[in-house]
N, CA, C and O of each residue as an XYZ file, in Angstrom:
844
protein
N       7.037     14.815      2.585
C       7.107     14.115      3.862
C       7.742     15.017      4.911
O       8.549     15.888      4.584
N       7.359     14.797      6.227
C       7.955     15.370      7.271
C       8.981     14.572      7.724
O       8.890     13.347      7.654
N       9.954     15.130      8.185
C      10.995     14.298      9.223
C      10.836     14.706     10.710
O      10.697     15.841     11.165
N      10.890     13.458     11.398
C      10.650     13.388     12.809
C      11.709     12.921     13.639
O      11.855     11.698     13.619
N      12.615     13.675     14.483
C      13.260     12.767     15.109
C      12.704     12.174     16.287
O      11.755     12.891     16.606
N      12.807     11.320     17.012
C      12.659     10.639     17.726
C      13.709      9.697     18.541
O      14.151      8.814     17.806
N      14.151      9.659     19.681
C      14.913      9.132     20.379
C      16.266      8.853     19.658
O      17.125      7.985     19.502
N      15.910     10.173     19.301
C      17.510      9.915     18.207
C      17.483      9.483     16.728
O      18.378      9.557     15.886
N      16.329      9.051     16.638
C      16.069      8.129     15.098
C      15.321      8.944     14.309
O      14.206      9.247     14.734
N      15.691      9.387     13.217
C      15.134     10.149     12.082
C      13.767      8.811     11.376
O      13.906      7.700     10.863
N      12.711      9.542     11.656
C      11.210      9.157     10.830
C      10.895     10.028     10.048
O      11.043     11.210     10.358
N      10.281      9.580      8.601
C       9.716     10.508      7.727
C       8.258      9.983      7.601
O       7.956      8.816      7.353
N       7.365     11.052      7.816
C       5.568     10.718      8.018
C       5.106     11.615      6.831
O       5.388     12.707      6.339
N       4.017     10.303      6.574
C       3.369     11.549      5.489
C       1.805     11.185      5.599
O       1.218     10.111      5.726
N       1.358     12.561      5.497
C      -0.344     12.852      5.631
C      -0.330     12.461      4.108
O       0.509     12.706      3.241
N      -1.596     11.734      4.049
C      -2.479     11.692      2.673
C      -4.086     11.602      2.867
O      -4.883     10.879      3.466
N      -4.111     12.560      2.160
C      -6.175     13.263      2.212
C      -6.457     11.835      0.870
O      -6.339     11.983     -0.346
N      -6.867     10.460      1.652
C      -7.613      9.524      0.830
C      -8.356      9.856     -0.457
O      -8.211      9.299     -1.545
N      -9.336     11.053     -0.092
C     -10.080     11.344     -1.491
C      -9.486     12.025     -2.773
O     -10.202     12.510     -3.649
N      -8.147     12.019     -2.808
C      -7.326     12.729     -3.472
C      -6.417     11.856     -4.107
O      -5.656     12.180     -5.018
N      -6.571     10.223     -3.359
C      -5.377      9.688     -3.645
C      -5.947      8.490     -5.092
O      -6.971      7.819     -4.967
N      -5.132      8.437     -6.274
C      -6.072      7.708     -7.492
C      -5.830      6.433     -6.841
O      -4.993      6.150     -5.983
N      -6.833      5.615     -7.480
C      -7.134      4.077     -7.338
C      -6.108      3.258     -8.317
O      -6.138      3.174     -9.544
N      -5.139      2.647     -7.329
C      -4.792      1.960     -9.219
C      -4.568      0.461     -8.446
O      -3.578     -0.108     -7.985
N      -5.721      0.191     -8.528
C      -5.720     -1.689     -8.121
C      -4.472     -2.529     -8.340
O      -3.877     -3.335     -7.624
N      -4.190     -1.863    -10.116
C      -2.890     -2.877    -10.585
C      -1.940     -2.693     -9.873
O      -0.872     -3.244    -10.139
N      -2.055     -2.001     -8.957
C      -0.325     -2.001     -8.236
C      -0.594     -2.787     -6.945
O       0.325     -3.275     -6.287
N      -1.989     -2.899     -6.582
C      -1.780     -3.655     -5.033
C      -1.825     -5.160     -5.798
O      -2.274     -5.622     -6.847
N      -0.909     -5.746     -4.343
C      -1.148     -7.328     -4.771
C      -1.531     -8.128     -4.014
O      -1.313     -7.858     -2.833
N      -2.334     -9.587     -4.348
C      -3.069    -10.736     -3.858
C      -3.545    -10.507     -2.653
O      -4.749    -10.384     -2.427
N      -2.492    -10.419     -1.640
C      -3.138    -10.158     -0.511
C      -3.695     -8.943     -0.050
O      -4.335     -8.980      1.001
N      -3.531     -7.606     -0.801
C      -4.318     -6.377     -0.380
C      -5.654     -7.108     -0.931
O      -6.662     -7.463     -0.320
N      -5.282     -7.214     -2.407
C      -6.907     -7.225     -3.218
C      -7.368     -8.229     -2.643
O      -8.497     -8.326     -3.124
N      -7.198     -9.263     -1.731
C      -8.463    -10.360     -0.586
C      -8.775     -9.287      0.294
O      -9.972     -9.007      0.364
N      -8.017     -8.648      0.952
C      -8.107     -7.715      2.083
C      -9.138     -6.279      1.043
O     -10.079     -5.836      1.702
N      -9.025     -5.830      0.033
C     -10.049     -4.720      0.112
C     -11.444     -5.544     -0.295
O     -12.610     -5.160     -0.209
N     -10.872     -6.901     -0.802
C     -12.933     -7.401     -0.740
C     -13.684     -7.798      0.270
O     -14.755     -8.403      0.320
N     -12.895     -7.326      1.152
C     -13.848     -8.066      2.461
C     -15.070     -7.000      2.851
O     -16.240     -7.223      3.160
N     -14.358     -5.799      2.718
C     -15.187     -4.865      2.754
C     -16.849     -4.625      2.018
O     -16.812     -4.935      0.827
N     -17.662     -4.350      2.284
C     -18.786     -4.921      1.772
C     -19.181     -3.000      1.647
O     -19.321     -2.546      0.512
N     -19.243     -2.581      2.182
C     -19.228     -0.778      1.800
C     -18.446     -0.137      0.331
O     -17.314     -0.619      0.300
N     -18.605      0.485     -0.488
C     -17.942      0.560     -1.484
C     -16.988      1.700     -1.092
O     -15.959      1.915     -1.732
N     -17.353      2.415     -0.035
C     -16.321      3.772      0.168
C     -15.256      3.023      1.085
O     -14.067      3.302      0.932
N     -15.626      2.120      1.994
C     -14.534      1.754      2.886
C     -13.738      1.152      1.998
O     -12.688      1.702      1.665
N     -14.132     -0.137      1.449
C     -12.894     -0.528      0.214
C     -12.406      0.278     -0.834
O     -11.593     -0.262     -1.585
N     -12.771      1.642     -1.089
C     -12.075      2.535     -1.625
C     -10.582      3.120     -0.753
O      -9.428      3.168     -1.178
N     -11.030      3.445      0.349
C     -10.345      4.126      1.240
C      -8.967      3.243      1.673
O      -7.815      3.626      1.878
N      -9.594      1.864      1.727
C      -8.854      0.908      2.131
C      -7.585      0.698      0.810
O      -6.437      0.371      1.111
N      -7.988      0.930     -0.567
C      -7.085      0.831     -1.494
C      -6.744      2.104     -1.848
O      -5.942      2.167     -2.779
N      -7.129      3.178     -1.363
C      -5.834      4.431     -1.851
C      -5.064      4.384     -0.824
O      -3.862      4.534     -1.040
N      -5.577      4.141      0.745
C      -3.939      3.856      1.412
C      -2.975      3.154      0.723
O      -1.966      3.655      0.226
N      -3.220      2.242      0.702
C      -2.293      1.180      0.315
C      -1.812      1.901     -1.187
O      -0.596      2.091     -1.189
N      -2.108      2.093     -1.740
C      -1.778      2.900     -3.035
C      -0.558      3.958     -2.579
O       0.620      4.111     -2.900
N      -1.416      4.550     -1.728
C      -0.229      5.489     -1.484
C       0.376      5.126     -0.588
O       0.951      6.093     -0.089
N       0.660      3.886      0.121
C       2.022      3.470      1.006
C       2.832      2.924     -0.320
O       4.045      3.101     -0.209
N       2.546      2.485     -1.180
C       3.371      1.994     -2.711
C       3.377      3.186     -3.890
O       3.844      3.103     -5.026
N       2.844      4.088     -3.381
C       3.476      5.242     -4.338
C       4.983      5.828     -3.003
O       6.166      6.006     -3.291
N       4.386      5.970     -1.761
C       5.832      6.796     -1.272
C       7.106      5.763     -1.448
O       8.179      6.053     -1.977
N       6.621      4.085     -0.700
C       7.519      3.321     -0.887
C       8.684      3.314     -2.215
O       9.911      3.385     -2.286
N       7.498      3.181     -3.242
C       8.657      3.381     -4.691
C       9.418      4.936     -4.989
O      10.381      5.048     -5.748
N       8.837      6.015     -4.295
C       9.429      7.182     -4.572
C      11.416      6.966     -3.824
O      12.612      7.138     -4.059
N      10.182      6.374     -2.640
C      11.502      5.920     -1.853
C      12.763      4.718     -1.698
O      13.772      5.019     -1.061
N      12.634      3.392     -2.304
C      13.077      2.883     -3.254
C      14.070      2.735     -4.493
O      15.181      2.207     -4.547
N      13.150      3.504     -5.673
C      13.351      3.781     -6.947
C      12.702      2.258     -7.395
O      13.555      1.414     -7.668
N      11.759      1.978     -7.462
C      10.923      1.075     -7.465
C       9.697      0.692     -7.996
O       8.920      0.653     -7.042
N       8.935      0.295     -9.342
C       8.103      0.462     -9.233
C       6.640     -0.236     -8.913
O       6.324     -1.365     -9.290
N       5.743      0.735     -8.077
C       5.025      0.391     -6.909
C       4.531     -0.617     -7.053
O       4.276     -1.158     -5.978
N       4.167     -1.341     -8.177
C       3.724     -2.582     -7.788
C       4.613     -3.867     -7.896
O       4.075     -4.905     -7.511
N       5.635     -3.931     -8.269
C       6.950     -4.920     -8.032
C       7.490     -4.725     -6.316
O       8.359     -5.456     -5.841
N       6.699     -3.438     -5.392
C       7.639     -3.606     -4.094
C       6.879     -4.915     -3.556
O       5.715     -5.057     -3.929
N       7.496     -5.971     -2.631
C       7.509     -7.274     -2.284
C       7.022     -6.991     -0.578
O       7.848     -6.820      0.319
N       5.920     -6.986     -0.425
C       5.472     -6.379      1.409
C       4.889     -7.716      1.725
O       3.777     -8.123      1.388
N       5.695     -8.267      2.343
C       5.230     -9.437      3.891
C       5.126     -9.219      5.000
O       5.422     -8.116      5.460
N       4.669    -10.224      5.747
C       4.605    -10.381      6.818
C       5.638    -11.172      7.689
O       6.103    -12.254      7.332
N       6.124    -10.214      9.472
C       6.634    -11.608     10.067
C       6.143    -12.119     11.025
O       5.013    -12.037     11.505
N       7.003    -12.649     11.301
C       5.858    -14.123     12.209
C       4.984    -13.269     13.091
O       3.899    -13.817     13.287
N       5.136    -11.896     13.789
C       4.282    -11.514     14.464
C       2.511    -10.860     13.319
O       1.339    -10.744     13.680
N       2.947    -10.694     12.445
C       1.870    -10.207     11.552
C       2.328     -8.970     10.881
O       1.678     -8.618      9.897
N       3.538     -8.112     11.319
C       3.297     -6.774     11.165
C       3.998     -7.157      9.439
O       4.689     -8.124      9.116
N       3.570     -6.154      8.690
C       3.691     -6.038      7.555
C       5.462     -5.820      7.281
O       5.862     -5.817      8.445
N       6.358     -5.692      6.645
C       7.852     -5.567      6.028
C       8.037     -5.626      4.790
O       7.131     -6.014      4.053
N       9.367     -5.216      4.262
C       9.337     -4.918      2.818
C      10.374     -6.336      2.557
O      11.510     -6.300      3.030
N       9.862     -7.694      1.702
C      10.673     -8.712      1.959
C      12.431     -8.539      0.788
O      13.396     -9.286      0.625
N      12.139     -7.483      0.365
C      13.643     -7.329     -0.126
C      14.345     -6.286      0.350
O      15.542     -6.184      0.085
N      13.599     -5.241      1.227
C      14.679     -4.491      2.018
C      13.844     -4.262      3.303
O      12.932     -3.443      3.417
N      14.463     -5.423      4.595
C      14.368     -5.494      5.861
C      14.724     -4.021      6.031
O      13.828     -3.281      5.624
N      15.454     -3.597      6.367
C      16.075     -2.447      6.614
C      15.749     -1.206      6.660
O      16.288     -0.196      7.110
N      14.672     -1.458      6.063
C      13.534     -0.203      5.793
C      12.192     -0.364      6.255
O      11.332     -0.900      5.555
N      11.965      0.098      7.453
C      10.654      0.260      8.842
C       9.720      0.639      7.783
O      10.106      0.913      6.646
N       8.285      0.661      8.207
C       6.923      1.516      7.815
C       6.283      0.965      8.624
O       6.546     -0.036      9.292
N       5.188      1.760      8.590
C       4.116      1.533      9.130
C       2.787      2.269      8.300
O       3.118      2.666      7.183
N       1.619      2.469      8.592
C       0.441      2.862      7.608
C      -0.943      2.432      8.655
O      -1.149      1.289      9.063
N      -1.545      3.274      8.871
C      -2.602      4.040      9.387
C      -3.478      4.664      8.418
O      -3.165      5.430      7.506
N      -4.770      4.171      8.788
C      -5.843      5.059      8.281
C      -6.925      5.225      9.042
O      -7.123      4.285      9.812
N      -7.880      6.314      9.100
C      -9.096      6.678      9.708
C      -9.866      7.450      9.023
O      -9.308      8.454      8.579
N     -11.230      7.289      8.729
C     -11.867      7.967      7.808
C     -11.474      8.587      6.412
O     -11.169      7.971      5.391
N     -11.532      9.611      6.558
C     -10.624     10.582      5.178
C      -9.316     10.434      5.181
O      -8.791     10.509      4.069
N      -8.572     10.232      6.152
C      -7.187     10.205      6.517
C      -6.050      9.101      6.381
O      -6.336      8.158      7.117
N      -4.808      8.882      5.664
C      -3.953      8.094      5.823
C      -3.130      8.820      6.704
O      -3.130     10.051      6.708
N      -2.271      7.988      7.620
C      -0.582      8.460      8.043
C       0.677      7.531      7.767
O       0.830      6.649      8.612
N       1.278      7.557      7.098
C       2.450      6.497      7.045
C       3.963      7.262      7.528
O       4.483      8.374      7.619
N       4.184      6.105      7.711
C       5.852      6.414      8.691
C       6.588      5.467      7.916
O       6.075      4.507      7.343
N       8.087      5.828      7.911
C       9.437      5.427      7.275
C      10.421      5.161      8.015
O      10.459      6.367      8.262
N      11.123      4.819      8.514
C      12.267      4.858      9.193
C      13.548      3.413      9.501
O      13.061      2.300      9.300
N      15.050      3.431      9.949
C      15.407      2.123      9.844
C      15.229      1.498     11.337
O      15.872      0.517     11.710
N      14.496      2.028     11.964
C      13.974      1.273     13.349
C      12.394      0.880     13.290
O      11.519      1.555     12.748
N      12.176     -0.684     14.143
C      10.675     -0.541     14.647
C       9.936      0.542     14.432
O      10.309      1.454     15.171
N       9.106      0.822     13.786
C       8.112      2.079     14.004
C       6.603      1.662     13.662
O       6.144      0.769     12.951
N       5.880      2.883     14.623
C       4.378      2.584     14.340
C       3.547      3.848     14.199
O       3.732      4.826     14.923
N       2.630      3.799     13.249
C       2.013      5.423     13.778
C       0.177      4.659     13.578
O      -0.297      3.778     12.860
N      -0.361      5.548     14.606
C      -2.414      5.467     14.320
C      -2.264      6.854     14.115
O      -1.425      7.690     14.448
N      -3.720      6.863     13.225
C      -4.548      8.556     13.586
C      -5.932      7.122     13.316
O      -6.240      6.152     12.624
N      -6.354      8.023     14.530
C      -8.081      8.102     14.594
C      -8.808      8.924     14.545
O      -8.494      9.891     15.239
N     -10.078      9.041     13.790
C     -11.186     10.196     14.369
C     -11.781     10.022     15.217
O     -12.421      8.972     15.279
N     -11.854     11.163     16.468
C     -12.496     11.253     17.570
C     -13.455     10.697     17.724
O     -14.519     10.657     17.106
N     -12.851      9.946     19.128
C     -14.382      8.717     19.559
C     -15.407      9.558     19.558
O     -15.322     10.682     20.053
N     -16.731      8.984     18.868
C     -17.507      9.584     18.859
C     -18.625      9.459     20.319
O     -19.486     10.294     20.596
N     -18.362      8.355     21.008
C     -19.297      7.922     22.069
C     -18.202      7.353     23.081
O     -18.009      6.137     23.104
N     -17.491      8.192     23.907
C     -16.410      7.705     24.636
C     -17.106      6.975     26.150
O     -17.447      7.686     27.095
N     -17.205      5.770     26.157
C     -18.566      5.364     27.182
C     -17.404      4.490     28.230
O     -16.527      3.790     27.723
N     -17.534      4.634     29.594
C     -16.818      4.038     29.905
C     -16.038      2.521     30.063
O     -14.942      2.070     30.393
N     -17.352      2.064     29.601
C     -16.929      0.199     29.321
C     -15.273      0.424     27.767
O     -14.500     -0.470     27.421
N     -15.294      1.239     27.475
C     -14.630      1.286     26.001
C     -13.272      1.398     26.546
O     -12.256      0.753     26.288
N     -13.612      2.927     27.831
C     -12.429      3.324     28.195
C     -11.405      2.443     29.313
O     -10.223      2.708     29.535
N     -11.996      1.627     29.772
C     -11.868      0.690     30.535
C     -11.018     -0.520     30.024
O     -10.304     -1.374     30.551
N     -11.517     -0.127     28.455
C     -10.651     -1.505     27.428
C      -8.797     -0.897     27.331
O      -7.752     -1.546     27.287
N      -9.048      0.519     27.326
C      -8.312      0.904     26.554
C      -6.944      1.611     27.574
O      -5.757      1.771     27.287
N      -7.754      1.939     28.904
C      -6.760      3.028     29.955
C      -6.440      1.839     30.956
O      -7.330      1.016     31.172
N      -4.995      1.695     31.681
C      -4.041      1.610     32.570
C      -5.342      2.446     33.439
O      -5.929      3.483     33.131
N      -5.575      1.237     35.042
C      -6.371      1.624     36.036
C      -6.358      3.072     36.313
O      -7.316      3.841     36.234
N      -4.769      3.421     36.751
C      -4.525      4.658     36.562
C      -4.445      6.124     35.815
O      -4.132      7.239     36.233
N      -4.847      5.656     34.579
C      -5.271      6.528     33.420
C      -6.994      6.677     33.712
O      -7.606      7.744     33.746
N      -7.562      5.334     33.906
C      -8.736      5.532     34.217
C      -9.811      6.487     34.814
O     -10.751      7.072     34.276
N      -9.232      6.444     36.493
C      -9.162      7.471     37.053
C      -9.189      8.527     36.453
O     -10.272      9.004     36.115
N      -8.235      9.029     36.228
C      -7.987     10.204     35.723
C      -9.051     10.630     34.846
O      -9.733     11.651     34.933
N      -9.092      9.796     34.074
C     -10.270     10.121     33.113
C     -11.396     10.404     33.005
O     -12.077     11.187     32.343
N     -11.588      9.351     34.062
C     -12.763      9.883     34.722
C     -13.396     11.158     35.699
O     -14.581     11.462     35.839
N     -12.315     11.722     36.253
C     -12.073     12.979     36.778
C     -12.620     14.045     35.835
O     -13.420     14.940     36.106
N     -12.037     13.773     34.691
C     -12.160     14.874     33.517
C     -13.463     15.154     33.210
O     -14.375     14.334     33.318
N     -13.617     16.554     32.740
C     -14.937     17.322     32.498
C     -15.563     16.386     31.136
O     -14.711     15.932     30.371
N     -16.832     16.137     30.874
C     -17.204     15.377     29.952
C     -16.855     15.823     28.670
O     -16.773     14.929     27.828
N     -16.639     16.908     28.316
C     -16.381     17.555     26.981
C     -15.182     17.706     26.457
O     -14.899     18.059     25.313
N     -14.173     17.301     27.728
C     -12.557     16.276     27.371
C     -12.295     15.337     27.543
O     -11.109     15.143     27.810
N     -13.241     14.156     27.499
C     -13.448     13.097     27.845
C     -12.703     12.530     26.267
O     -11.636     11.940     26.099
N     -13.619     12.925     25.370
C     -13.335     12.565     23.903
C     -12.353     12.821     23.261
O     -12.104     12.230     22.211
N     -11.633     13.705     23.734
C     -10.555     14.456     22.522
C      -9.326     13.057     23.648
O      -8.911     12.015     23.141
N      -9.071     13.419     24.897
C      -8.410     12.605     25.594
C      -7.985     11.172     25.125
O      -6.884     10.902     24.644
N      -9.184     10.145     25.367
C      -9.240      9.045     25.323
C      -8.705      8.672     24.091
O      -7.991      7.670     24.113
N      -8.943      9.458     22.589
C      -8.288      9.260     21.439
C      -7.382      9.667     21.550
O      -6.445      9.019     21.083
N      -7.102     10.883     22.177
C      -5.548     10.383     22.161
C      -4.532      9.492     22.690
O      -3.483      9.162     22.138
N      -5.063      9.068     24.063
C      -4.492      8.287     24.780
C      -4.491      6.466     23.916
O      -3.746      5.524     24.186
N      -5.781      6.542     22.707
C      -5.864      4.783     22.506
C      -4.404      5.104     21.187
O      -3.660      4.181     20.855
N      -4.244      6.650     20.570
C      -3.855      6.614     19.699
C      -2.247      6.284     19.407
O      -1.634      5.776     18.468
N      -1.690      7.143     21.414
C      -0.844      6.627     21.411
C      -0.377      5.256     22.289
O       0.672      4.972     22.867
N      -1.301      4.743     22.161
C      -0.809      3.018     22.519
C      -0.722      2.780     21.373
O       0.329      2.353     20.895
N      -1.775      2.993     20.674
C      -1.807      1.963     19.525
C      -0.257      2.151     18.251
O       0.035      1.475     17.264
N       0.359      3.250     18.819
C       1.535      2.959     17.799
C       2.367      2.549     18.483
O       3.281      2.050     17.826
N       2.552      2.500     19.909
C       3.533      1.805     20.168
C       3.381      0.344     20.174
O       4.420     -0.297     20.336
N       2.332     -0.273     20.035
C       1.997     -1.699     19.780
C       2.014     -2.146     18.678
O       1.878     -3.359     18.519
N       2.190     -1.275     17.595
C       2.253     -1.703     16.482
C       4.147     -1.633     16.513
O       5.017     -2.396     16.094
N       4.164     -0.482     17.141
C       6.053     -0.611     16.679
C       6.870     -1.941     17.374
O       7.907     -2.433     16.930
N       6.143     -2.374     18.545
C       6.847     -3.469     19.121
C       5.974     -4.735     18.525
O       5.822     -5.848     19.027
N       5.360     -4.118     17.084
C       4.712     -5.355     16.609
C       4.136     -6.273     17.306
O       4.059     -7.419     16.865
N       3.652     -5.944     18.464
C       2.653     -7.132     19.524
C       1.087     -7.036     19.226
O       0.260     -7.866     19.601
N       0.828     -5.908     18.505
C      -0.573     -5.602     18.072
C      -1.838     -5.986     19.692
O      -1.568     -6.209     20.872
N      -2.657     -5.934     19.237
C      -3.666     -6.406     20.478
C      -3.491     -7.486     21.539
O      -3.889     -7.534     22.703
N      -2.607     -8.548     20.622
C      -1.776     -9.470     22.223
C      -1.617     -9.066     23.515
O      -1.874     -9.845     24.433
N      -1.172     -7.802     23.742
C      -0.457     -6.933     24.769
C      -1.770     -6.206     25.033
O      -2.080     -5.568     24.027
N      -2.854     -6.040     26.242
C      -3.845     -5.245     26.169
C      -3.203     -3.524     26.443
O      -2.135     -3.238     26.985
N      -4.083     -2.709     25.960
C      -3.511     -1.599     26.003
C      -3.908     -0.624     27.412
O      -3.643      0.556     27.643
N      -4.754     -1.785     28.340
C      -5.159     -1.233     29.829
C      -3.881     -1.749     30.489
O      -3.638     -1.284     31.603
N      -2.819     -2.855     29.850
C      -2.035     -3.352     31.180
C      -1.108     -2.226     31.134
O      -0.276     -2.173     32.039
N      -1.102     -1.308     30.233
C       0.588     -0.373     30.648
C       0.031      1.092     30.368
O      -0.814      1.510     29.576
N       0.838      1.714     31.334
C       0.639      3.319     31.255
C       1.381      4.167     30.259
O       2.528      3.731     30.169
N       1.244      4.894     29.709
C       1.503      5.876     28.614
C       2.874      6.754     29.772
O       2.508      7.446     30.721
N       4.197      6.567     29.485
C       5.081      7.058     29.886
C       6.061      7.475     28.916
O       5.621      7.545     27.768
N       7.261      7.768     29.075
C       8.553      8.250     28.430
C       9.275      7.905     29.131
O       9.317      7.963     30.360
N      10.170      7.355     28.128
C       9.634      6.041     27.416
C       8.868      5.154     28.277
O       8.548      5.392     29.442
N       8.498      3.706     27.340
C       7.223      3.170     27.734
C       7.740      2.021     27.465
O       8.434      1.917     26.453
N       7.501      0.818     28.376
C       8.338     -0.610     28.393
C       7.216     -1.684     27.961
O       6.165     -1.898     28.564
N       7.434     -1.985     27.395
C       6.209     -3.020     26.850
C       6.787     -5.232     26.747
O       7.554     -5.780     25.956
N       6.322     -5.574     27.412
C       6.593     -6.859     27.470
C       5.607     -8.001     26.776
O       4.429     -8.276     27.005
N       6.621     -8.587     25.781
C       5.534     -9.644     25.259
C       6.619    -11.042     25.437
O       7.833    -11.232     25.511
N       5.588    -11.706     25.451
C       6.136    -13.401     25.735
C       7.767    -13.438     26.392
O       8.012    -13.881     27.514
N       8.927    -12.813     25.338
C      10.170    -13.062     26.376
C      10.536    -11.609     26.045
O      10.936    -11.166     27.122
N      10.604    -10.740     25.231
C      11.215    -10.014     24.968
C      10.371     -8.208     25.622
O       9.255     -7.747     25.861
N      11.698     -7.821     25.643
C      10.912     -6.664     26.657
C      11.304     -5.540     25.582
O      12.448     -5.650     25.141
N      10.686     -4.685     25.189
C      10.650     -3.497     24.221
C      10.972     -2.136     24.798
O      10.538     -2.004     25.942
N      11.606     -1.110     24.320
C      11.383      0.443     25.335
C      10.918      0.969     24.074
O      11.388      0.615     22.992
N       9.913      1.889     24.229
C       9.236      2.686     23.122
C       8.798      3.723     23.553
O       8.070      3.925     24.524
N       9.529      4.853     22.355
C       9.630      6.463     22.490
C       8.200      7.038     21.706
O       7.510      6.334     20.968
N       8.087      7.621     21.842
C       6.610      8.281     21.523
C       6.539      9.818     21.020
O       7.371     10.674     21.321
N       5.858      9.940     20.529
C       5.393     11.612     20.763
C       4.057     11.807     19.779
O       3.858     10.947     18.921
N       3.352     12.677     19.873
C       1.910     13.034     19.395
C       2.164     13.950     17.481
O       3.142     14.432     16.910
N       0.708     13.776     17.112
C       1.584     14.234     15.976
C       0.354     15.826     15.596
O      -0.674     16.013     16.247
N       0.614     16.338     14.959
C      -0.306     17.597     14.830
C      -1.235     16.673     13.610
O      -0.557     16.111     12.750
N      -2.570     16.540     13.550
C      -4.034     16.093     12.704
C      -4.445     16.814     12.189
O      -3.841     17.877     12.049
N      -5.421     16.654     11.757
C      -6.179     17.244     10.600
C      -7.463     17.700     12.200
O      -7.583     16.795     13.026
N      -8.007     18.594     12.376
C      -9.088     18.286     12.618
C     -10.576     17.552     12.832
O     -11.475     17.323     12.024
N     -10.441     17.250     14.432
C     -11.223     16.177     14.620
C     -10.663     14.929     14.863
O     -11.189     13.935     15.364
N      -9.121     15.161     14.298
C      -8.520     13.972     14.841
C      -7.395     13.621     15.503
O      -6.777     14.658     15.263
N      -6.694     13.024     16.101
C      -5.296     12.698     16.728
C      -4.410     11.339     16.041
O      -4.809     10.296     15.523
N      -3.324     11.768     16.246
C      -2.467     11.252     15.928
C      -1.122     10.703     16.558
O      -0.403     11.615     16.966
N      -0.549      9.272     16.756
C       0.520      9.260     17.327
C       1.852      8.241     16.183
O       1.853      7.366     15.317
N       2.931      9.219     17.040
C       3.969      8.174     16.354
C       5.077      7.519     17.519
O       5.640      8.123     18.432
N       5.162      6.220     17.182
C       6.372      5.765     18.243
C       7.355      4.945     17.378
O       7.171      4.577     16.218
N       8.458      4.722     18.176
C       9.840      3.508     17.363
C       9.825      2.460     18.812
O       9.194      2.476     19.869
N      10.504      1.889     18.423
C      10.824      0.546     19.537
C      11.507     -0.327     19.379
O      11.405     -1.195     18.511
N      12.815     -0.156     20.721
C      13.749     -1.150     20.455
C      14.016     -2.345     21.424
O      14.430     -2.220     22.576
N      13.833     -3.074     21.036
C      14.380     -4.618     22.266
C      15.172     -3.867     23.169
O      16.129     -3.176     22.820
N      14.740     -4.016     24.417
C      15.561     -3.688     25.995
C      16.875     -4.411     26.355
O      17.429     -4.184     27.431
């Protein structure tokens, strides 16, 4: 694993190459195994259970635990937690070949995506602050793509770290340092930074703490 600091807060991230990672069903429980049958592709529900495999292989490394006794719920917002040690953040990302998972004792979130392949502007429109828009649109067409993923990649962890997920659209706020994010009463500040990918793809990680 790597360590990341961030706004002061030590994160540990770890890359995992999916096709590398073994299948061991018996360790995910009830609610992964509903969640990898939905999948109707046999590679996506593969992919979908070596993440998770390997968020419960680092979890128990990290722990002393083994991976299929760790206890992962949900809270009331949806985001996933470990229900016998609050205290201990994750998060877990996947895209194609690629997992990213993050560790830490604050809010945290990380995406990697592979590069939009058809960055069309109705998409970007979903995804960019008016003012990002612009901009984007400015840009030469052949940085249109690498951009926009990065820009959805780093919303998308800071929405996961302030656990608001898609509630919060990711056109109402601009990509700053730090970045203030408001849901229903509570107002969030969330630190950010980009992460080095695999090729072809981007990556972001953020934390987030109540304002």
């Amino acid at each position: 694993m790597q360590r990341v600091v961030l706004a002061g807060r030590a994160v540990d991230v770890a890359w995992v190459d999916l096709g590398k990672e073994p299948l061991r069903n018996d360790w995910l429980d009830d609610a992964e195994h509903a969640r990898a049958q939905r999948f109707i592709k046999s590679d996506l529900r593969d992919r979908f259970v070596a993440a998770h495999c390997a968020l419960r292989r680092i979890l128990s490394t990290k722990l002393d635990e083994p991976p299929h006794q760790i206890n992962i719920v949900r809270d009331s917002f949806g985001k996933p937690q470990l229900g016998d040690h609050p205290a201990l953040q994750f998060n877990l990302s996947h895209s194609e070949h690629y997992a990213l998972i993050a560790l830490a004792d604050v809010a945290v979130g990380v995406d990697v995506e592979h590069l939009i392949a058809a960055p069309t502007e109705a998409l970007a429109s979903e995804v960019l602050h008016p003012v990002e828009f612009a901009h984007w649109k400015s840009l030469d067409p052949a940085q249109r793509r690498t951009r926009l993923t990065e820009q959805w990649t780093t919303k998308e962890a800071a929405l996961k770290a302030a656990a608001t997920g898609l509630r919060v659209s990711p056109a109402s706020f601009e990509i700053a340092s730090p970045m203030h994010i408001c849901f229903e009463t509570v107002r969030f500040q969330v630190a950010w930074c980009p992460l080095v990918a695999p090729e072809e793809y981007a990556a972001a990680l953020a934390v987030a703490e109540a304002a």
